[in-house]
C-alpha positions in Angstrom: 52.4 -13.6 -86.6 51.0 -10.7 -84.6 48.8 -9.9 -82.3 47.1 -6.4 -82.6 47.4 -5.4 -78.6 51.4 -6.1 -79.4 51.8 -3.4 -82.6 49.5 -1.0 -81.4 50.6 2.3 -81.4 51.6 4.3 -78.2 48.4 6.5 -78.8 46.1 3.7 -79.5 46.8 2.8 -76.2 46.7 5.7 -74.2 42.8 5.6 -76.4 42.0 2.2 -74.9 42.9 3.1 -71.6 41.0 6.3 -71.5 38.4 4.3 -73.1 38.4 1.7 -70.9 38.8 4.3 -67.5 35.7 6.2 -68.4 34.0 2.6 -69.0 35.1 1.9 -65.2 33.7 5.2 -64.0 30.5 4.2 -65.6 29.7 0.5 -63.9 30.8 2.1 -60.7 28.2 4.9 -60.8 26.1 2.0 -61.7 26.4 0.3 -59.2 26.3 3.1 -56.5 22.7 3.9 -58.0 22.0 0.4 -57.4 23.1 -0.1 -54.3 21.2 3.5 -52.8 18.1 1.9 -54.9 18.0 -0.9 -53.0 18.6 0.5 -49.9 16.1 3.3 -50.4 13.1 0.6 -51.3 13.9 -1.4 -48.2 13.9 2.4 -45.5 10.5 2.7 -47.6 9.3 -1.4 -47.6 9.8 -1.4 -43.4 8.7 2.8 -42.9 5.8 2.2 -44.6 5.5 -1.7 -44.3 4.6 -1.8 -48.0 6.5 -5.0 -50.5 9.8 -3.9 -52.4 8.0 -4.2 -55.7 5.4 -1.2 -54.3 8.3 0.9 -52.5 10.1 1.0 -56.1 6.9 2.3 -57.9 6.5 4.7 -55.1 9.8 5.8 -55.8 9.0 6.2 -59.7 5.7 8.1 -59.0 7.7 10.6 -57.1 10.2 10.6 -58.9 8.0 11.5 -61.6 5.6 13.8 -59.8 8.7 15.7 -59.0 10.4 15.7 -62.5 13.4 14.8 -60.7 15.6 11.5 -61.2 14.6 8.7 -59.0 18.2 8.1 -57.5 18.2 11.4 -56.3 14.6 10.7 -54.7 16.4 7.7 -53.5 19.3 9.5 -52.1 17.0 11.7 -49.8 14.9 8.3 -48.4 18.4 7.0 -47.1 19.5 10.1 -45.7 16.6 11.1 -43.7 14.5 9.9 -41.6 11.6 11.8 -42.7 9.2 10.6 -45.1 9.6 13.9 -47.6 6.0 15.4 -49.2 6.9 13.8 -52.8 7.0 10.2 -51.2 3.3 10.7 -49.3 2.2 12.1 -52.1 3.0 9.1 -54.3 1.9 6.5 -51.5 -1.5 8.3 -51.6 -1.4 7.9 -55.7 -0.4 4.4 -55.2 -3.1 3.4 -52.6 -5.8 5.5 -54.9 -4.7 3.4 -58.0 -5.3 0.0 -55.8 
């Protein structure tokens, strides 16, 4: 008896492992955008002294105003240590909606 990974041909495994490198690259841009998430919400739940729950809808209301993707919002609350336009602007939605 056989196992399949053992009579697989030379270019069924150069698929798997291109298959399984690009499924690599994935999970670890996953977990970069999670990890900038995080830290984004928590520059944004002390700056603004708001809970994490209402620094992550900030960051989907400006993400949203600004029809831009909310890890790249994210990207610019770690970096600086301004609060940009589209991040008041969504605090000011968010506090309205309250």
């Amino acid at each position: 008896m056989t196992t399949p990974e053992l009579t697989a041909s030379p270019d069924a495994l150069a698929a798997l492992a291109r298959l399984l490198a690009e499924r690599n690259r994935q999970l670890e841009r996953a977990l970069e955008t999670r990890i900038v998430m995080e830290q984004a919400k928590g520059v944004l739940a002390e700056r603004l002294g708001i809970a994490p729950k209402q620094a992550f809808e900030v960051l989907r209301r400006a993400a949203r105003n600004e029809r831009r993707r909310i890890h790249d919002i994210a990207g610019e609350v770690v970096a600086s240590r301004e609060t940009t336009l589209a991040i008041a602007q969504a605090v000011d939605q968010l506090t309205r909606a309250q």
